[in-house]
PQR file with spaces between the fields and no chain letter, atoms N, CA, C, O and H, PARSE charges and radii, in Angstrom:
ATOM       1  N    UNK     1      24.936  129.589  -10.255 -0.4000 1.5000
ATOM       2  CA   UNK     1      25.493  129.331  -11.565 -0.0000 2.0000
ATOM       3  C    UNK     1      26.153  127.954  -11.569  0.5500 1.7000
ATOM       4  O    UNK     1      26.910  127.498  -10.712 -0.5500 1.4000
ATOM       5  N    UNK     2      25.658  127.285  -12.877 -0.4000 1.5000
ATOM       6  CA   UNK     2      26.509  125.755  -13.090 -0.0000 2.0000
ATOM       7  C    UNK     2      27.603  125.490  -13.584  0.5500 1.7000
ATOM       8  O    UNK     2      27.565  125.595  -14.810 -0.5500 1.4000
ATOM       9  H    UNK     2      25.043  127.656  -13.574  0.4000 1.0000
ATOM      10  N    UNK     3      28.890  125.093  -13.062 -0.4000 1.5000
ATOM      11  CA   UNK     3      30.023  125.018  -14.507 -0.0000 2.0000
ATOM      12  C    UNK     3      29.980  123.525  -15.050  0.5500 1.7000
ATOM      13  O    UNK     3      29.438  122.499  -14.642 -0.5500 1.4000
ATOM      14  H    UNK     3      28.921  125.008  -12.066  0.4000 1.0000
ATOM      15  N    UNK     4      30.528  123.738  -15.799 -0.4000 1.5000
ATOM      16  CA   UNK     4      31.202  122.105  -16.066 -0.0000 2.0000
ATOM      17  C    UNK     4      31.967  121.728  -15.360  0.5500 1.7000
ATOM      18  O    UNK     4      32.694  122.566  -14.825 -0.5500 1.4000
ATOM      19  H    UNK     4      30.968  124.572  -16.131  0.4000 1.0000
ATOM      20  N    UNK     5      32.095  120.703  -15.133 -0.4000 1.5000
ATOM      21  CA   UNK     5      33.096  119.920  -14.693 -0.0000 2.0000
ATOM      22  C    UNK     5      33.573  118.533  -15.111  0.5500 1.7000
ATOM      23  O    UNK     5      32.789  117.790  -15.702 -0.5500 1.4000
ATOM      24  H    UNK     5      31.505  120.023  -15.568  0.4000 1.0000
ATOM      25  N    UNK     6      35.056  118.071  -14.782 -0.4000 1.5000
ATOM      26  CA   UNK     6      35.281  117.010  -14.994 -0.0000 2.0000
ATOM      27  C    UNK     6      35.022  115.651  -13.780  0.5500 1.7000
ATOM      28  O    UNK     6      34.587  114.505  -13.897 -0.5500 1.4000
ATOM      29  H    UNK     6      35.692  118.674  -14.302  0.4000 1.0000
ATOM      30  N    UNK     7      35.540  116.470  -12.606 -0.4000 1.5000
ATOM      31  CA   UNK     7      35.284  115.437  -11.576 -0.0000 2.0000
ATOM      32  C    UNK     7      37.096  114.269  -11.096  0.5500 1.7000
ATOM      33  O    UNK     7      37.281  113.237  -10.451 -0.5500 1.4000
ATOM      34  H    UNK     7      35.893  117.400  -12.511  0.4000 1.0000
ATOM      35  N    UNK     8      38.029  115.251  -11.881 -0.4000 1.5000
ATOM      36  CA   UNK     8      39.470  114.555  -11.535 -0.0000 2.0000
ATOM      37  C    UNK     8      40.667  115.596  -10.602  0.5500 1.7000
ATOM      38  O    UNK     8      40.596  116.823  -10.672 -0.5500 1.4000
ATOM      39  H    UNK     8      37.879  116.090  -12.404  0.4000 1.0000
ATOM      40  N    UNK     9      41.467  115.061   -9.966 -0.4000 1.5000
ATOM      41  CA   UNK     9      41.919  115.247   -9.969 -0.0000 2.0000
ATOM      42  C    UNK     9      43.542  114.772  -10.299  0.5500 1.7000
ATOM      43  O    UNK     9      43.901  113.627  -10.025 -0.5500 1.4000
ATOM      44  H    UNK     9      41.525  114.065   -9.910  0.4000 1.0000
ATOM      45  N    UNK    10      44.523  115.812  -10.941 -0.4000 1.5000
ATOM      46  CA   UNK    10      45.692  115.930  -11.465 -0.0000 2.0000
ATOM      47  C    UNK    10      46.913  116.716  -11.121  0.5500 1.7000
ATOM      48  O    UNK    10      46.910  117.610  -10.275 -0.5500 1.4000
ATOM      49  H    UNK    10      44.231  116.743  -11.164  0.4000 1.0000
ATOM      50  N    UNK    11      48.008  116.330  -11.845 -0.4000 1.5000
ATOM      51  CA   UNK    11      48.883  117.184  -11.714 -0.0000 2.0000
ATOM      52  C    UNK    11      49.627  117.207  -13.381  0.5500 1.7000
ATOM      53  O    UNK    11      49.348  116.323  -14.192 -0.5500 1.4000
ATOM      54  H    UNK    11      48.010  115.603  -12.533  0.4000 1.0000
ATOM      55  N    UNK    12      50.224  117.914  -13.587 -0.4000 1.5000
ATOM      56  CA   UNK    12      50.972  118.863  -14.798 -0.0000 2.0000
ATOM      57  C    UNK    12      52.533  117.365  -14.711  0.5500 1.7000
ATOM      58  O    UNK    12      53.138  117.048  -13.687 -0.5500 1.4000
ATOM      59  H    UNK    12      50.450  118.632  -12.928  0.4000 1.0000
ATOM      60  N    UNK    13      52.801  116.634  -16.473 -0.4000 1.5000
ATOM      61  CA   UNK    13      53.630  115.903  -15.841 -0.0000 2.0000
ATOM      62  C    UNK    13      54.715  116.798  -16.588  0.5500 1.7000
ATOM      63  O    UNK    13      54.593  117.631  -17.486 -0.5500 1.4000
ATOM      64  H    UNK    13      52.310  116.891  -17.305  0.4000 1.0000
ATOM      65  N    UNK    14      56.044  116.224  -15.749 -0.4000 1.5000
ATOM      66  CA   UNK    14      57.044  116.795  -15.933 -0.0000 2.0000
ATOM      67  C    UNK    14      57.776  117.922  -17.156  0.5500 1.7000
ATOM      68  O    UNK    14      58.331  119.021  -17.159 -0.5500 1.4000
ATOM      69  H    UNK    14      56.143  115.547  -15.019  0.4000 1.0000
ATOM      70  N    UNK    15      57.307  116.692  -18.288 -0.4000 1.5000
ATOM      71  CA   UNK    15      57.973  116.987  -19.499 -0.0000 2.0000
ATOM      72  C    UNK    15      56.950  118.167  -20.111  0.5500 1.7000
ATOM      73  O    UNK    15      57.357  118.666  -21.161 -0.5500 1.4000
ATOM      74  H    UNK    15      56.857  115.800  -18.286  0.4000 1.0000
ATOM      75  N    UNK    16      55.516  118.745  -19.532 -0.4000 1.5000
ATOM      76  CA   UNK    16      54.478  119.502  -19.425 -0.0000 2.0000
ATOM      77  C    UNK    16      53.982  119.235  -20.978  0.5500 1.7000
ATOM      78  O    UNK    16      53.724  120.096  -21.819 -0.5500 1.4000
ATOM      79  H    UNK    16      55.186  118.339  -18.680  0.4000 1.0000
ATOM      80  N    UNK    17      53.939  118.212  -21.080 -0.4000 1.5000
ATOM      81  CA   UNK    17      52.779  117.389  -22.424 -0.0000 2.0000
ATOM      82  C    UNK    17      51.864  116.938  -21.956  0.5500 1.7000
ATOM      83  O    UNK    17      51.397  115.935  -22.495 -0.5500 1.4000
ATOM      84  H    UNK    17      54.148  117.512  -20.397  0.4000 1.0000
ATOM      85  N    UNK    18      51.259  117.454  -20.828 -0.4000 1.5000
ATOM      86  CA   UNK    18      49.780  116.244  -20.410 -0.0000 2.0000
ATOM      87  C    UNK    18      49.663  116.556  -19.110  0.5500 1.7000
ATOM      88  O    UNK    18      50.594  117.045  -18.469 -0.5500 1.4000
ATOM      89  H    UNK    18      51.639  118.269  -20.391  0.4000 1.0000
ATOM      90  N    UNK    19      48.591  116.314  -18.655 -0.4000 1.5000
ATOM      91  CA   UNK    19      48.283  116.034  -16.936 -0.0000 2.0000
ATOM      92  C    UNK    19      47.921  114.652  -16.389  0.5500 1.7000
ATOM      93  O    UNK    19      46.858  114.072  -16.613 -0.5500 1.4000
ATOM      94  H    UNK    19      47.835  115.917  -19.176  0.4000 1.0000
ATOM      95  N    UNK    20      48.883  114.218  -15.684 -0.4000 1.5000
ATOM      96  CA   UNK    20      48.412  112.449  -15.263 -0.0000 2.0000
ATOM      97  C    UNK    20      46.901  113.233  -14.334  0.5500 1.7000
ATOM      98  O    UNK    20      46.461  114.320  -13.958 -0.5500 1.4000
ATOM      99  H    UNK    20      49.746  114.689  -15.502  0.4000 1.0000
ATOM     100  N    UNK    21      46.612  111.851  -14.344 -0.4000 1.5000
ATOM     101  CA   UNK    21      45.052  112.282  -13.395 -0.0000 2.0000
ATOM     102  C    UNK    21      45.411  111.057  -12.160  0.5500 1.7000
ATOM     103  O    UNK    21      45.820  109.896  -12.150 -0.5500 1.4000
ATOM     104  H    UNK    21      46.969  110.969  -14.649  0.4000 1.0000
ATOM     105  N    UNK    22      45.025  111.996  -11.254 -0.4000 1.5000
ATOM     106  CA   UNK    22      45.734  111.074   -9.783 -0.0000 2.0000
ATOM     107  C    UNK    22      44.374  110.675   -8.960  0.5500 1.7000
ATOM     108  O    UNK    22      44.318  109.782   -8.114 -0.5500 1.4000
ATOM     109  H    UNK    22      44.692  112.939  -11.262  0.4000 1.0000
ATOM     110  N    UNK    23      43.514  111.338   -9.287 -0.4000 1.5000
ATOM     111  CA   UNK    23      41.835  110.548   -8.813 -0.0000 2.0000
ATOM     112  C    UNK    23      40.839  110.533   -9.876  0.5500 1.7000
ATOM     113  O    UNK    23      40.824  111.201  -10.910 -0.5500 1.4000
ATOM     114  H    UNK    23      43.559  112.064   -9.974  0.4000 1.0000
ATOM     115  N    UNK    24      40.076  109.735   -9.489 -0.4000 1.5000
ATOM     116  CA   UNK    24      38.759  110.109  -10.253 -0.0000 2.0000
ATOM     117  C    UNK    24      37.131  110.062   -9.536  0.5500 1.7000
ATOM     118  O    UNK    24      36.790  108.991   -9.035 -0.5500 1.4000
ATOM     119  H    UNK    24      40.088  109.193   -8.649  0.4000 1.0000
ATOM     120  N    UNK    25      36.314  111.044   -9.508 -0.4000 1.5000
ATOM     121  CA   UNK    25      35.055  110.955   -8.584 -0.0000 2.0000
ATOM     122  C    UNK    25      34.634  110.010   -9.021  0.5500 1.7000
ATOM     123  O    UNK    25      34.883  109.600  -10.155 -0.5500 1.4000
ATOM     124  H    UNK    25      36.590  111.915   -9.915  0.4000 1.0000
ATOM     125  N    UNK    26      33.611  109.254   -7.870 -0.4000 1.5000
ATOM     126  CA   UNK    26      32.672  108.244   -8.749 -0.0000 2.0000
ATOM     127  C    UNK    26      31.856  108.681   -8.973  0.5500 1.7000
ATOM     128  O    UNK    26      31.768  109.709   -8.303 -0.5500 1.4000
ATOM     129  H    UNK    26      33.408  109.587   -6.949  0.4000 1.0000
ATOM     130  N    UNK    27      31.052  108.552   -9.590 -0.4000 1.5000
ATOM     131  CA   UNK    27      29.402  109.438  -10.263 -0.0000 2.0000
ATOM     132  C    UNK    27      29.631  110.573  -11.453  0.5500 1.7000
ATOM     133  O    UNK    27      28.850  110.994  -12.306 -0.5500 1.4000
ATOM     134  H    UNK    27      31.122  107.716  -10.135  0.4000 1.0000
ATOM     135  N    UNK    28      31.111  110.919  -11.147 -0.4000 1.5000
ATOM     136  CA   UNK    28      31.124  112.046  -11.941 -0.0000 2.0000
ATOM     137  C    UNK    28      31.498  112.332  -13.606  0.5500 1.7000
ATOM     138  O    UNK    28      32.349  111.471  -13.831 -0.5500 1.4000
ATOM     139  H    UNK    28      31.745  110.577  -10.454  0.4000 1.0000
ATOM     140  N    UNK    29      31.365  112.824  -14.413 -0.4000 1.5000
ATOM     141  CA   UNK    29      31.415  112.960  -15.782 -0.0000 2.0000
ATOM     142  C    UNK    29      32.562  112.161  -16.424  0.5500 1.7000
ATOM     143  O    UNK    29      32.509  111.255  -17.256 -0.5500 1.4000
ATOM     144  H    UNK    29      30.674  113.523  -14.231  0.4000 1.0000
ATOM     145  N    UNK    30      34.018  112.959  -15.582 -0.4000 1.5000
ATOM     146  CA   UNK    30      35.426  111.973  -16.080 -0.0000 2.0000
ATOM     147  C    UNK    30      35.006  110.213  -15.970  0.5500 1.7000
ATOM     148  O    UNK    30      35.363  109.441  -16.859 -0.5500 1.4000
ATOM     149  H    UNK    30      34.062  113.695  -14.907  0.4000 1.0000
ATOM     150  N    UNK    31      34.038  109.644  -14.492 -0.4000 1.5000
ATOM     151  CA   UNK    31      34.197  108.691  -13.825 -0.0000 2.0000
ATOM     152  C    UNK    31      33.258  107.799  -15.499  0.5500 1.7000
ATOM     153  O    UNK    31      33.688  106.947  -16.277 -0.5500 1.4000
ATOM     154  H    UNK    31      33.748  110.271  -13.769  0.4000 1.0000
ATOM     155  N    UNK    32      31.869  108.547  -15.440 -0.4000 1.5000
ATOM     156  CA   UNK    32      31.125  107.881  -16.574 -0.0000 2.0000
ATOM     157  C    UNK    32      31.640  107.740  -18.037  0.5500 1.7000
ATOM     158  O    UNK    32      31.191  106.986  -18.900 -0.5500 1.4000
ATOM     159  H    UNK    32      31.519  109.239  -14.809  0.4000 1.0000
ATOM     160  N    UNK    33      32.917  108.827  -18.162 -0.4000 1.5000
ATOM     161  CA   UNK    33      33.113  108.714  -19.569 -0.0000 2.0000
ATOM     162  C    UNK    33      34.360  107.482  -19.722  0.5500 1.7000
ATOM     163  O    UNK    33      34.585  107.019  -20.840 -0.5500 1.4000
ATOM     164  H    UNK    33      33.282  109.439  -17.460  0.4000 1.0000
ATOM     165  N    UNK    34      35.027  107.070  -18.687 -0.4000 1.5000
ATOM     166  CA   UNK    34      35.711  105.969  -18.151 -0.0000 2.0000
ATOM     167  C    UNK    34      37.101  106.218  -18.439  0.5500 1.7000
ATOM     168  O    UNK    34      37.869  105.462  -19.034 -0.5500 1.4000
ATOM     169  H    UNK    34      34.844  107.447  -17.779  0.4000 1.0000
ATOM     170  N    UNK    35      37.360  107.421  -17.926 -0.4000 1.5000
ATOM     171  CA   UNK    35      38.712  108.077  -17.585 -0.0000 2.0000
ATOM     172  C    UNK    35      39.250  107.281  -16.049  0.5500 1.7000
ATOM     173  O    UNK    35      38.514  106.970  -15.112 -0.5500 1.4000
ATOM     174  H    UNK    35      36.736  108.035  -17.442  0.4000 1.0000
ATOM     175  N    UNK    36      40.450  107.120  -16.127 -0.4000 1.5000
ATOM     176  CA   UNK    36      40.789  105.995  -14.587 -0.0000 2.0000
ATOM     177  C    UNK    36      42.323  106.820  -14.646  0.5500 1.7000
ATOM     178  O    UNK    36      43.019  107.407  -15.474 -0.5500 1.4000
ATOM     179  H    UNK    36      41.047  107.373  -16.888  0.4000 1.0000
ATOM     180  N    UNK    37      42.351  106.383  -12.935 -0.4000 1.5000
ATOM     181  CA   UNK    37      43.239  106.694  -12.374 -0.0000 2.0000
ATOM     182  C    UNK    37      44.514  106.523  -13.237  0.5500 1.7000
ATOM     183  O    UNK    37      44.588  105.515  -13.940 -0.5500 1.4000
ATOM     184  H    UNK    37      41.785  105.906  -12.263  0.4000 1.0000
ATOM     185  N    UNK    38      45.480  107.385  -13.241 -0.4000 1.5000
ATOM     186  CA   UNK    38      46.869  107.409  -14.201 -0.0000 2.0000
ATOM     187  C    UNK    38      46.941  107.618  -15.784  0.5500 1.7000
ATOM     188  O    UNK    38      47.939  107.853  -16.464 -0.5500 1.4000
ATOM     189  H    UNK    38      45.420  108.204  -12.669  0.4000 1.0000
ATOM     190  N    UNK    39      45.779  107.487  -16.135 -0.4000 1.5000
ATOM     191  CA   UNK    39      45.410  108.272  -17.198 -0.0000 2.0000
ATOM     192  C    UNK    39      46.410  109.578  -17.493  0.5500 1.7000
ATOM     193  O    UNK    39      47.107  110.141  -16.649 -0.5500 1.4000
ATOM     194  H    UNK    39      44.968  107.296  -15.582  0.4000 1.0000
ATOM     195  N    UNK    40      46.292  109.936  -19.000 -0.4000 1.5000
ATOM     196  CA   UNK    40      46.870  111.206  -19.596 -0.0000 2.0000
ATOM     197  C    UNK    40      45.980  111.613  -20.415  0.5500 1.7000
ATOM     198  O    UNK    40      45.355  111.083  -21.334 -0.5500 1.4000
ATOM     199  H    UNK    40      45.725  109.479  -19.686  0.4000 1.0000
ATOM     200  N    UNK    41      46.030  113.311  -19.645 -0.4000 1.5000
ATOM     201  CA   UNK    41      45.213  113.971  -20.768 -0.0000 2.0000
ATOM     202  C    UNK    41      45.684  115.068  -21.063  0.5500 1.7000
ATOM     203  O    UNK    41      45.931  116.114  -20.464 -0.5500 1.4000
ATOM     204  H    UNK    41      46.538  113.742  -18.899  0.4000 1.0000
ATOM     205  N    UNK    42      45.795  114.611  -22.284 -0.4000 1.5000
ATOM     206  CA   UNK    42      46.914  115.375  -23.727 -0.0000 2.0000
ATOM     207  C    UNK    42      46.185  116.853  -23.884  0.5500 1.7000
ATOM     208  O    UNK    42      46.662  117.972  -23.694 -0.5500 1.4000
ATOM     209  H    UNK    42      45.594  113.761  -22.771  0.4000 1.0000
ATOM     210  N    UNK    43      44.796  116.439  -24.317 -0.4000 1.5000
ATOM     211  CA   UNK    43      44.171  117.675  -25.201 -0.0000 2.0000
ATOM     212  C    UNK    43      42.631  118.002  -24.511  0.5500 1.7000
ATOM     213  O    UNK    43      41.827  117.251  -23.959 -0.5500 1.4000
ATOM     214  H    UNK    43      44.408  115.530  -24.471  0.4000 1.0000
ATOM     215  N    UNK    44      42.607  119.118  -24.730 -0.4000 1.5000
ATOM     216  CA   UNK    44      40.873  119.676  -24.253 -0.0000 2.0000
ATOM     217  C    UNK    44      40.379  120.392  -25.246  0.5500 1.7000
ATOM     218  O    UNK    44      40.608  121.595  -25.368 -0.5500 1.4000
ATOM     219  H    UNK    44      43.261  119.728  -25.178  0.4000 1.0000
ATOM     220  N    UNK    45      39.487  119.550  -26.228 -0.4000 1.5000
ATOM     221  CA   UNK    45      38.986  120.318  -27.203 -0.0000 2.0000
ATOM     222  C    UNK    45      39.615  120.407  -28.503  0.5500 1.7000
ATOM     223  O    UNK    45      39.135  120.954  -29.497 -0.5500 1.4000
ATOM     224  H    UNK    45      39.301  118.572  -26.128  0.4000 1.0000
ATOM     225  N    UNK    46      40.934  119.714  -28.392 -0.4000 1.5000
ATOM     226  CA   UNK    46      41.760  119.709  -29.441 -0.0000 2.0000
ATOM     227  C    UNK    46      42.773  121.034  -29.155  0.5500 1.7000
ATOM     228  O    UNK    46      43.418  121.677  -29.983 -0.5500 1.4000
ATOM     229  H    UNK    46      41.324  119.270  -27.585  0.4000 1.0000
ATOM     230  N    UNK    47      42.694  121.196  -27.851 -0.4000 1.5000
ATOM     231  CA   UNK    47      44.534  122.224  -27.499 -0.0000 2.0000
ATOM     232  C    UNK    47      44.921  121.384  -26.537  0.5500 1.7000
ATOM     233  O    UNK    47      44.251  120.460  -26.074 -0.5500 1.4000
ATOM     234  H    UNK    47      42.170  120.674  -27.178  0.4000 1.0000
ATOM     235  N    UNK    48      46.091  121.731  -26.210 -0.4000 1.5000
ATOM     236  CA   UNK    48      46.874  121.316  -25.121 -0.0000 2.0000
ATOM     237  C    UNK    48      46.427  121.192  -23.604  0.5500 1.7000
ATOM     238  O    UNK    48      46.478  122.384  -23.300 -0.5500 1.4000
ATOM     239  H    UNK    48      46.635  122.482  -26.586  0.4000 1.0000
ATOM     240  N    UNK    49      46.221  120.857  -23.016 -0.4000 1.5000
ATOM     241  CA   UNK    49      45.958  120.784  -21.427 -0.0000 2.0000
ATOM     242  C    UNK    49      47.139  120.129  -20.679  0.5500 1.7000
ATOM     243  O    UNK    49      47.480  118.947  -20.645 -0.5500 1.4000
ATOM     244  H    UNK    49      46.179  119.889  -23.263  0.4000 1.0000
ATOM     245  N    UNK    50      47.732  121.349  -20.020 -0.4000 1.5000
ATOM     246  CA   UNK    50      49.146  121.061  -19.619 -0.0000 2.0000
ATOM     247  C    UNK    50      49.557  121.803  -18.143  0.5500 1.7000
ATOM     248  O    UNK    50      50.616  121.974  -17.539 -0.5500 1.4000
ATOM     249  H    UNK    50      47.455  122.309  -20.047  0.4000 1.0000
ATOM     250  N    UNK    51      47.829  122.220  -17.846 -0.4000 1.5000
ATOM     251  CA   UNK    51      47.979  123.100  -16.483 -0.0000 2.0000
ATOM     252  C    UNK    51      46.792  123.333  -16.192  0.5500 1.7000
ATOM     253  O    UNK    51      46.049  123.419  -17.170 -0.5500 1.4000
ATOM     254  H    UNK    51      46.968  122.081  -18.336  0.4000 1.0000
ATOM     255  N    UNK    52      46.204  123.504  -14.934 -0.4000 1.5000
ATOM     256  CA   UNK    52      45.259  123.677  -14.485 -0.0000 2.0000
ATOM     257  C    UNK    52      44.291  124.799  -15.369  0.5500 1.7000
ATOM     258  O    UNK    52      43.157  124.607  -15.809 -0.5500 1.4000
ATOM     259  H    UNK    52      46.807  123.434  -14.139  0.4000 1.0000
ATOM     260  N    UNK    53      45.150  126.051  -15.474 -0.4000 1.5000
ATOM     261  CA   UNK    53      44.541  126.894  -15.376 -0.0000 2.0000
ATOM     262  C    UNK    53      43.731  126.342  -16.903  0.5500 1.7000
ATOM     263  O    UNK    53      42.504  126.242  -16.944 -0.5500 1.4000
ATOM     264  H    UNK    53      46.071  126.207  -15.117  0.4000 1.0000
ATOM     265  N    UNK    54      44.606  126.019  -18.092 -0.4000 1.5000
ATOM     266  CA   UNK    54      44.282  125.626  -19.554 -0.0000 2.0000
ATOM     267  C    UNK    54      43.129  125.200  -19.278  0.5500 1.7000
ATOM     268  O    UNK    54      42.162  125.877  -19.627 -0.5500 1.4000
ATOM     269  H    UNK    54      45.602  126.100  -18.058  0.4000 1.0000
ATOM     270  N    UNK    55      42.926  123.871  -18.526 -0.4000 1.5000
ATOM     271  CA   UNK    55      41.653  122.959  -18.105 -0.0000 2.0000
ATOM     272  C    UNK    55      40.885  123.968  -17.848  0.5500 1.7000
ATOM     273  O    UNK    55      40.085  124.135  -18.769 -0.5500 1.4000
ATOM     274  H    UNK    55      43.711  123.320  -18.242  0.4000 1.0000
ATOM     275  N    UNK    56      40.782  124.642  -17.089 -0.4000 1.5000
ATOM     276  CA   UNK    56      39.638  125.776  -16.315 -0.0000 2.0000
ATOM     277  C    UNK    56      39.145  126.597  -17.508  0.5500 1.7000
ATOM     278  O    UNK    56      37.942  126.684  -17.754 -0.5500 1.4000
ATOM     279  H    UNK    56      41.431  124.506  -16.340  0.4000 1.0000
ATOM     280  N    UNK    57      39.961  127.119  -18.152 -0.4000 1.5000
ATOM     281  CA   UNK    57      39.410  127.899  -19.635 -0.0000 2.0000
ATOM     282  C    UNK    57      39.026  127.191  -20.573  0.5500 1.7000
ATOM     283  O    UNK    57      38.071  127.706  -21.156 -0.5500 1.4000
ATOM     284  H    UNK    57      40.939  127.049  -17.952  0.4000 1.0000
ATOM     285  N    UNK    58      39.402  126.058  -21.058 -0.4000 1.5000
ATOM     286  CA   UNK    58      38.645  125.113  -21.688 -0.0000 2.0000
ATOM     287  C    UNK    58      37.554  124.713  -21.552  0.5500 1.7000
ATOM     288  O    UNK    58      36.859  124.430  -22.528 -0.5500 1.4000
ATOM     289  H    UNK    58      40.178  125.640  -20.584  0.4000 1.0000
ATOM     290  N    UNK    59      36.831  124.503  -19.410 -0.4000 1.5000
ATOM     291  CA   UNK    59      35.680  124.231  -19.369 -0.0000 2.0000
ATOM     292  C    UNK    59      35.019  125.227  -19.199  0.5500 1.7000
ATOM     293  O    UNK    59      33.817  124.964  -19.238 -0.5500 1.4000
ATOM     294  H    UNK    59      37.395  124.733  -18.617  0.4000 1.0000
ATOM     295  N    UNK    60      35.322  126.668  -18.957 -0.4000 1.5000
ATOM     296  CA   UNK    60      34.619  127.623  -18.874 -0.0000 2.0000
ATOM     297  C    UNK    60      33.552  127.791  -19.537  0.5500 1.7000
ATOM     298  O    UNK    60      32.565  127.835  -18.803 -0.5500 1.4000
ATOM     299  H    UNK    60      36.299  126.881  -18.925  0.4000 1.0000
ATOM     300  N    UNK    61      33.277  127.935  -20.918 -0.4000 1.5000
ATOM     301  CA   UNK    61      32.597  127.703  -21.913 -0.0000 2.0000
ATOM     302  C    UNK    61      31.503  127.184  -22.270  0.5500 1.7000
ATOM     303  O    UNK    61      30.592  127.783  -22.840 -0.5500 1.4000
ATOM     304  H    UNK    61      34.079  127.899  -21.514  0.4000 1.0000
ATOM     305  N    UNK    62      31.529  125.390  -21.784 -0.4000 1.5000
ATOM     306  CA   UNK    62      31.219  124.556  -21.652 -0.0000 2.0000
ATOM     307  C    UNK    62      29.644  124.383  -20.993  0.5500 1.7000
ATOM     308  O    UNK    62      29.489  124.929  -19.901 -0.5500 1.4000
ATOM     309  H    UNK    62      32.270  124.904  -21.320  0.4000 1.0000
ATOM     310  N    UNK    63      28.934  123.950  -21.345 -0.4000 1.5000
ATOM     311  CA   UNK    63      27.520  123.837  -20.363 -0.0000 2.0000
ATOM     312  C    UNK    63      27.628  122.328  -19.623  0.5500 1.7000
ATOM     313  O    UNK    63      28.028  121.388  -20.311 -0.5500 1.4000
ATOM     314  H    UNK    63      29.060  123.506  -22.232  0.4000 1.0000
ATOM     315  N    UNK    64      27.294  122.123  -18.319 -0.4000 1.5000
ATOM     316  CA   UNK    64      27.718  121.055  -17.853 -0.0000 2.0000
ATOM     317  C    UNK    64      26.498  119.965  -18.159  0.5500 1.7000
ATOM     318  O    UNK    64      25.405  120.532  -18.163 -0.5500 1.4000
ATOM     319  H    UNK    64      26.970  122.886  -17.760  0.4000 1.0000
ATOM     320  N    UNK    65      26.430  118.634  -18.399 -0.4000 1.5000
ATOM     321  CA   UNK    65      25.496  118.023  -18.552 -0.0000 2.0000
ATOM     322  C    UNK    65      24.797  117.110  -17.272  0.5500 1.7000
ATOM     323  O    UNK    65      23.968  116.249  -17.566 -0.5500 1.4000
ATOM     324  H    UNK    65      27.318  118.174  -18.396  0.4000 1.0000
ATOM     325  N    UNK    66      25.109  117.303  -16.089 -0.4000 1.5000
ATOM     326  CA   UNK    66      24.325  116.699  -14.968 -0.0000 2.0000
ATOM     327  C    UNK    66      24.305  118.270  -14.196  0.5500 1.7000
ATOM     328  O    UNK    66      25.089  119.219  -14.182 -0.5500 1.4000
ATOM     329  H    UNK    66      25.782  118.003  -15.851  0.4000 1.0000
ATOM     330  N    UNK    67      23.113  118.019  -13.640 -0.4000 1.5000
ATOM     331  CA   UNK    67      23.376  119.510  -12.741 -0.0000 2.0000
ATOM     332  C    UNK    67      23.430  118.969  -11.136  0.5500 1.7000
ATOM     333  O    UNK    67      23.218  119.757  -10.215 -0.5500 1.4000
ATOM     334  H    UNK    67      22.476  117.248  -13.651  0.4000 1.0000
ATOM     335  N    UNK    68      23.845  117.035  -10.818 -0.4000 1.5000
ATOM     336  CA   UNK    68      23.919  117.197   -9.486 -0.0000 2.0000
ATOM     337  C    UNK    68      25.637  117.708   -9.067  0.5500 1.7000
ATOM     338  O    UNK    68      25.950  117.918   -7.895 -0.5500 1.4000
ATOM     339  H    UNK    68      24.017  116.394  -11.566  0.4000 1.0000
């Protein structure tokens, strides 16, 4: 089975309005859509993304568009 993915990794920032993104893969979806290191990401889909788990149910859904 394929998920989506983004291809970052993050953490939840303080004030829990956003997730800074503390890497980014190269090759990967975040990397091509030109998401960069320290970045904030506010919203997934138009809700909040303020924790891992949010992100994970947001892409659940999702059909991924590269299948490497």
């Amino acid at each position: 089975m394929h998920r989506a993915r983004l291809g970052v990794r993050f953490r939840p920032l303080p004030s829990s309005e956003g997730l800074e993104i503390l890497d980014v893969l190269p090759g990967s979806p975040a990397a091509k859509a030109g998401i960069k290191k320290g970045d904030i990401l506010y919203l997934l889909d138009g809700k909040p993304a303020t924790s891992l788990e949010e992100v994970r149910r947001g892409l659940a859904n999702k059909l991924p568009t590269n299948w490497a």
